[in-house]
Structure formats: structure tokens, C-alpha cells
C-alpha positions in Angstrom: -24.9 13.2 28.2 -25.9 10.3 30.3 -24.7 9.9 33.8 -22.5 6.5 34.3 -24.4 3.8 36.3 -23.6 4.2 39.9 -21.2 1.6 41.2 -22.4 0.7 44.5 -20.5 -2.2 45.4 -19.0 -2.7 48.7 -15.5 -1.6 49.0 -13.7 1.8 48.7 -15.1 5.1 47.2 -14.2 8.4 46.5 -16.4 10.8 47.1 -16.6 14.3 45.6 -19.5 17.0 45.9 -20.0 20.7 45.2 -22.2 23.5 45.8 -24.5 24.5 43.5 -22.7 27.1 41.3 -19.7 26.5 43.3 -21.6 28.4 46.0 -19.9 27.9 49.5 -21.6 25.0 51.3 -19.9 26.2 54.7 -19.8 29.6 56.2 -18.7 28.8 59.5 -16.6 26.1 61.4 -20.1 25.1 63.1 -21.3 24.0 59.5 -18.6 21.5 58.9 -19.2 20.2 62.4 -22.7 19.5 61.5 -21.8 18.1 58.7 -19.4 15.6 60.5 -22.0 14.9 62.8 -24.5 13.8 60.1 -21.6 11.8 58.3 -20.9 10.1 61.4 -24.3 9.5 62.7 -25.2 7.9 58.6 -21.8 6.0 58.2 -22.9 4.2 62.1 -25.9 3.4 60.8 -25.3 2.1 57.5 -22.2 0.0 58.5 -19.5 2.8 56.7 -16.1 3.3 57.5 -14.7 7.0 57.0 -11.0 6.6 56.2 -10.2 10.5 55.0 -12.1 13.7 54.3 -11.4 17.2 53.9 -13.7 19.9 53.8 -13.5 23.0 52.0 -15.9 25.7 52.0 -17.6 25.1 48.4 -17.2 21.5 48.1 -15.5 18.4 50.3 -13.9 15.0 49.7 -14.7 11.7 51.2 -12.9 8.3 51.2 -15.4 5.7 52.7 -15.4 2.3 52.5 -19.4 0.7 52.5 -19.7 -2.8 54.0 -23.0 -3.2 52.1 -24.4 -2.4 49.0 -25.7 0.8 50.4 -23.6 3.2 49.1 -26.3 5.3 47.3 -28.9 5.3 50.0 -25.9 6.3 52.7 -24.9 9.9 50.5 -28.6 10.2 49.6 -29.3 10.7 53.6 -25.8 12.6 54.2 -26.5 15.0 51.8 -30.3 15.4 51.7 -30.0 15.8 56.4 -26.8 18.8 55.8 -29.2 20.6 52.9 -32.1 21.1 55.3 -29.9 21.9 58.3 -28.3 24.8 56.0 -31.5 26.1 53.9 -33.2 26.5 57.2 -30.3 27.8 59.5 -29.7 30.4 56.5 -33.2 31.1 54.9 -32.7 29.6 52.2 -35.0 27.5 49.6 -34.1 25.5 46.5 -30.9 23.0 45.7 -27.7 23.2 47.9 -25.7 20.5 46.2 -24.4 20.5 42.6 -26.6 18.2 40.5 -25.5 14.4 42.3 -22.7 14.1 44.1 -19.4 12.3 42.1 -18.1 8.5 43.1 -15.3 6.6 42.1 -14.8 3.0 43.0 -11.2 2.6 44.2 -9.7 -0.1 42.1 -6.7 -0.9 43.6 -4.1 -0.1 46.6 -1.5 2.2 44.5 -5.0 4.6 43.9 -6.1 4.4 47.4 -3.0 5.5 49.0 -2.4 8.1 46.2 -6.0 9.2 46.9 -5.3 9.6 50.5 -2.1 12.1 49.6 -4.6 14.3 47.3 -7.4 14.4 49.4 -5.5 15.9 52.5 -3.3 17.9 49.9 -6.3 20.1 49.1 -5.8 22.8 51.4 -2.1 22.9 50.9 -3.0 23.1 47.0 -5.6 26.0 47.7 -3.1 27.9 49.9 -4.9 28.0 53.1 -2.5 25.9 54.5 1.5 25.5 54.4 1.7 22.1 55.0 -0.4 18.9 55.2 -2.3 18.1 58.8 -2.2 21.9 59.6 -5.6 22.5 58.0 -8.7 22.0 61.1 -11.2 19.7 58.6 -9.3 16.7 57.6 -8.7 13.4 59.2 -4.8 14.3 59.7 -5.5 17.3 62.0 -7.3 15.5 64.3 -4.2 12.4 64.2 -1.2 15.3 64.3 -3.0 17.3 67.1 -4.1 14.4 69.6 -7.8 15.3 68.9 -11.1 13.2 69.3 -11.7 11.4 66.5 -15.2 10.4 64.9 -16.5 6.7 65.5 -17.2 6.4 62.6 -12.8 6.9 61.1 -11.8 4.4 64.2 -11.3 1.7 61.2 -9.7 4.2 59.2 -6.1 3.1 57.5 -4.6 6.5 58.7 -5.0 5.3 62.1 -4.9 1.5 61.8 -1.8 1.7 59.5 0.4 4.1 61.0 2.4 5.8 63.7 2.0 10.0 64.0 5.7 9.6 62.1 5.4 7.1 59.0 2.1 9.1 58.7 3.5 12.3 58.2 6.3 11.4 56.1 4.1 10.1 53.7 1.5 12.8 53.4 4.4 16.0 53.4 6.1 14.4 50.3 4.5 16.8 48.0 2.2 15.7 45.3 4.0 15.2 41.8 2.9 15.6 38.6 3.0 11.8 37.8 0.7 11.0 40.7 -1.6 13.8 39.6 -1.7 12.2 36.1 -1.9 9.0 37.8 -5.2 10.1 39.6 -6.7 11.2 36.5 -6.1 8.1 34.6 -7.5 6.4 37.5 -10.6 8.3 37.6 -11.1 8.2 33.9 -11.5 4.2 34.2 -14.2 2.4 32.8 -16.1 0.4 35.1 -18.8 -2.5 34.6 -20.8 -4.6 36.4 -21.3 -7.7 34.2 -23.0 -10.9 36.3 -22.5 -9.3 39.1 -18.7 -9.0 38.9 -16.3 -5.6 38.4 -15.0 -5.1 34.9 -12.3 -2.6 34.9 -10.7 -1.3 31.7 -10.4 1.0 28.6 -13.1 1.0 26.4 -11.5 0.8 23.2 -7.8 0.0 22.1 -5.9 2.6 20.8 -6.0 0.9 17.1 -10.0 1.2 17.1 -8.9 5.3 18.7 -6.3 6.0 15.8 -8.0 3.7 12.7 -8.2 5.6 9.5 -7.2 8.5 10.6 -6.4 11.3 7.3 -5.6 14.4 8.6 -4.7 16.3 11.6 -8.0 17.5 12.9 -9.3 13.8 13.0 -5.8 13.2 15.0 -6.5 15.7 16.9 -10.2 14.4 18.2 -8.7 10.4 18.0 -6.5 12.3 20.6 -9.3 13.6 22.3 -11.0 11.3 22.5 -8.5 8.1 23.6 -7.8 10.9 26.6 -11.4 10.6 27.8 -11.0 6.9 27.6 -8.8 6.7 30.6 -5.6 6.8 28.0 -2.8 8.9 29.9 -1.0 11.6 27.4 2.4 10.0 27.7 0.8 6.9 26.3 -1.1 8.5 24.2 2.0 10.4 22.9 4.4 7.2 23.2 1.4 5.3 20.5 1.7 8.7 18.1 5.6 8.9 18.4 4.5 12.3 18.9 6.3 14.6 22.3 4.4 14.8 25.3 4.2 18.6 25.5 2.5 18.3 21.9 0.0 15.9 23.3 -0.7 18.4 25.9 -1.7 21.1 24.0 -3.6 19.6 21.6 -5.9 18.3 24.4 -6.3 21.5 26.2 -7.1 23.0 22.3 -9.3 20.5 21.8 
């Protein structure tokens, strides 16, 4: 399958990547430094402001906003500087990174700040952490504890926004499951660039998903499919008159 066009206007991304076979991309604290450093170093450069991260050891999570139409060029550097550093520092030869690196444009303020919850929820959500700011490699650490920050965050809306309190109210209301869903719908969106403007939307409507539609296996893949579209499953299960939990497993099956 084809990979969507990259959207690389200025604004707001999120920005995911992995290590090749899910290999750790960090064995020691001193990796994820130098990765900060390069990140930093790139986003001064190129005009980009870092407003959360978090770093795990196979894969991290970025939420920059570019200035510039330079969005491609900025990971391309980031990535391609932290690969050397680690091939040579371990001995190693070939890809580091998992095929390209994911972006999603951030289309509006509920997704940003719902973005900023999951991204500094990771390490509470992979158990190395009991509660949100405690892990070392986000942007809340450094706010929580008093710590230096990067240049490059000092525009960041974590720090610009609010007070050490507000802050972590916010961020320790666990995740729920209608954000998480949220997210994914979100992420799901489809996104053009048509005469230079952002069009943001589903790509079909559920009639053209559900039309002449005989038996329960081609329900089953309308289902399917209208999911992959962006379509949430309560929606999906609200169009069908059919439960929620039903909808569930039929895209899992599926």
C-alpha cells in the first residue's frame, strides 16, 4: 500500500517513530541525551518549537510545531544525525529506524491537548512509571522537578500555559477510554492539500460504506472498512442500530 502524501504544513505535528523490528533505539540515559541534543540543535535551526516528547527505549513521541514548511527536511536531519551517532557508538551497520517515521497534522485544540495527555501517559501506560511527570524523558519531568529545560521547548504550551499546579492536574486525570477512541479517530482523518489549503474529513459517507450490502460478511468488511475511514465504532454502531461491544468484535475479527 501506498504511503499518504506527507503533510508538511506549518503548524502542529505528532510525531511517532520506531526501531527497526521494534529494536531498542536507546540503551542508556546518554542515548536519549544525544538524542535531545540533536532534536534541539535541528528544531533551532529550522525555526521548530518542541512542545512535548517522551522517549522510550524502542520508539519516542514528539509534538513540534514547524514555523516553515520544513517539516520533512527537519526529521530527515534528526533522525538520519541519532542513526550515525548510534551505528558507530555500537558497531553497528544498516537501518536503525523503522521504515519512515509517522506524522499527524494536529487538526484542532481538543486533539492537541488530548495528545499532550497521551504522549506523557506512555510510561505510566508501560508501567515504568506510577504517575505522570515521574518518568526522566518527558517534558513534564523537567517542569515537576525544577530542571533545565531545552531551548528549543521555551515556547512550549506546557510552560507558556500553565502553573506547576493546573499542569499537573490536567496530565494525572488518567486517560479514558473515550479519549483513547477519540485519538484514534483523530489520527484516522483524512487529510488533503487541495490549492494549497487543508481539507479535513471522511472519505466516504457511511451510505456509500453500507450501500447494497446482502449479507453479513459484506457487513462485516462495510464495517471494516468505515473503521479505517476515520468512522469511530459507537458511530459506526449507532448507523447499524447494532451494540457497541458487537461492533467491537467484529473489527478485531476482521
Amino acid at each position: 500500500m501506498p504511503s499518504r502524501p506527507r503533510i508538511d504544513f506549518a503548524g502542529y505535528h505528532h510525531i511517532i517513530n520506531r526501531g527497526v523490528n521494534r529494536c531498542d533505539v536507546f540503551n542508556q540515559d546518554y542515548d536519549k541525551d544525544t538524542f535531545l541534543a540533536i532534536l534541539n540543535k535541528t528544531a533551532i535551526i529550522h525555526k521548530v518549537i518542541l512542545h512535548d516528547y517522551v522517549l522510550m527505549d524502542n520508539h519516542y513521541h514528539l509534538l513540534i510545531e514547524t514555523t516553515q514548511e520544513n517539516l520533512s527536511s527537519f526529521m530527515r536531519i534528526v533522525n538520519s544525525n541519532y542513526a550515525q551517532y548510534f551505528n558507530k557508538r555500537y558497531k553497528r551497520s544498516g537501518h536503525l529506524w523503522q521504515d519512515r517515521y509517522k506524522s499527524k497534522y494536529i487538526t484542532s485544540e481538543d486533539y492537541l491537548y488530548t495528545l499532550i495527555k497521551y504522549i506523557e501517559y506512555n510510561p505510566v501506560e508501560a508501567k515504568i512509571s506510577l504517575h505522570v511527570g515521574e518518568y526522566f524523558y518527558t517534558l513534564a519531568y523537567a517542569i515537576f522537578n525544577a530542571k533545565n529545560y531545552y531551548p528549543c521547548t521555551n515556547g512550549s504550551l506546557l510552560i507558556k500555559e500553565f502553573d506547576i499546579k493546573t499542569l499537573s492536574e490536567f496530565l494525572n486525570k488518567a486517560m479514558t477510554d473515550k479519549e483513547l477512541e477519540y485519538l484514534q479517530t483523530k489520527q484516522k482523518e483524512k487529510i488533503e492539500v487541495v490549492d494549497n489549503t487543508l481539507h479535513v474529513g471522511n472519505e466516504k459517507p457511511f451510505e456509500e460504506h453500507f450501500y447494497d450490502i446482502k449479507t453479513k460478511i459484506d457487513r462485516n468488511f462495510a464495517i471494516m472498512n468505515a473503521f479505517l475511514d476515520g468512522y469511530t465504532q459507537a458511530s459506526i454502531a449507532a448507523y447499524l442500530n447494532l451494540s457497541k461491544s458487537l461492533v467491537s468484535k467484529l473489527v478485531k475479527k476482521v
